[in-house]
C-alpha positions in Angstrom: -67.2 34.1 -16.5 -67.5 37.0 -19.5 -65.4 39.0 -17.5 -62.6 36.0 -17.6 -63.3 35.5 -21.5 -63.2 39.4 -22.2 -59.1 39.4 -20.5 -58.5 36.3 -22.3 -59.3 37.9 -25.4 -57.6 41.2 -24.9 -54.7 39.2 -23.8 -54.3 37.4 -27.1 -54.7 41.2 -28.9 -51.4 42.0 -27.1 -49.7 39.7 -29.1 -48.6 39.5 -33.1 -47.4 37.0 -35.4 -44.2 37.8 -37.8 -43.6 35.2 -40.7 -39.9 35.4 -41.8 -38.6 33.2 -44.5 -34.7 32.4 -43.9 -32.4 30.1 -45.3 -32.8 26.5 -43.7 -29.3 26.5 -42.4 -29.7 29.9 -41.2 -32.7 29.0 -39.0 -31.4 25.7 -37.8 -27.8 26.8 -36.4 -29.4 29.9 -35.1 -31.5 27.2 -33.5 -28.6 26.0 -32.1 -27.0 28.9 -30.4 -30.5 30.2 -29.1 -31.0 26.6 -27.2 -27.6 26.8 -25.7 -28.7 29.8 -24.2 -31.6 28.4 -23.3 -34.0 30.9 -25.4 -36.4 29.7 -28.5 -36.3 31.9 -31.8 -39.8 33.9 -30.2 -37.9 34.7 -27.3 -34.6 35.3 -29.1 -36.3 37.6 -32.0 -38.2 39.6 -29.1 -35.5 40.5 -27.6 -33.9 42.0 -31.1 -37.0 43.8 -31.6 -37.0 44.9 -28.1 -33.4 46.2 -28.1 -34.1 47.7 -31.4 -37.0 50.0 -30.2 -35.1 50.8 -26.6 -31.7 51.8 -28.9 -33.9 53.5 -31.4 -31.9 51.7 -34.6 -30.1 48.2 -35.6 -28.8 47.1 -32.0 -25.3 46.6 -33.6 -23.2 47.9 -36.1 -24.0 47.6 -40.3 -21.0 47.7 -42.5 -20.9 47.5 -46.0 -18.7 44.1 -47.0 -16.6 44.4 -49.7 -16.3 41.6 -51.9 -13.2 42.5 -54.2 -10.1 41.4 -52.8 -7.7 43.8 -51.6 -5.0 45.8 -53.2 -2.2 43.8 -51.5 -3.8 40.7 -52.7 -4.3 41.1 -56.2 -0.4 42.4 -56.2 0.4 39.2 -54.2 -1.6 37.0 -56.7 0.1 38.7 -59.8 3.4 38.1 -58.2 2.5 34.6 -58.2 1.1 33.8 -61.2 4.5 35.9 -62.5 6.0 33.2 -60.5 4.6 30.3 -62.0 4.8 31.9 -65.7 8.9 32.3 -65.0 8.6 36.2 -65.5 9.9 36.2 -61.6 12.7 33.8 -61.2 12.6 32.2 -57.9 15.1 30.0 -56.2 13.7 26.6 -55.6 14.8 24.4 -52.6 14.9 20.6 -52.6 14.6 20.1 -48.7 13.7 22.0 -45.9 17.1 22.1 -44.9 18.5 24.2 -47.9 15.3 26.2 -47.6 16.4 27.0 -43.3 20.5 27.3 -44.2 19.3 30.2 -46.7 17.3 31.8 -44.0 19.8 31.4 -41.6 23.0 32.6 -43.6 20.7 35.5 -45.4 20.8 34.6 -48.6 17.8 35.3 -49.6 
């Protein structure tokens, strides 16, 4: 019987307890996914750690996101707001129709 007790315990030394704080949201539709899959966040934040160690780094690829808008778009919102000012005089259609006979005839 103290042999029995003496695995049990070394058995619950193999193990460790992570506390993460996330979002709500973040935990519950990764909830979500894991289920589908039939795993549970233990099993599915093992295998992370796991892949991390056997890949010796972040077991996929970190980019740095870029908030500001791109080039092209701040030109494209400029050209609009010129638009909307008048500083760009744009021909305006009353119907789909005289919108499609420009388009077809090229006069735009």
């Amino acid at each position: 019987m103290i042999c029995l007790e003496s695995k049990m315990i070394k058995m619950a030394n193999l193990t460790s307890v992570i506390t993460v704080k996330v979002p709500k949201d973040v935990k519950e539709e990764a909830n979500k996914i894991f289920n589908n899959l039939g795993l549970n966040m233990s099993t599915a934040i093992n295998m992370f750690l796991k892949r991390t160690i056997s890949e010796r780094g972040i077991p996929f690829e970190l980019k740095e996101i870029n908030n500001k808008p791109s080039k092209d778009l701040m030109e494209a919102l400029h050209e609009g707001e010129d638009i909307l000012n008048g500083k760009i005089k744009q021909k305006c259609y009353h119907n789909v129709d005289e919108m499609f006979n420009d388009i077809l005839n090229d006069k735009i």
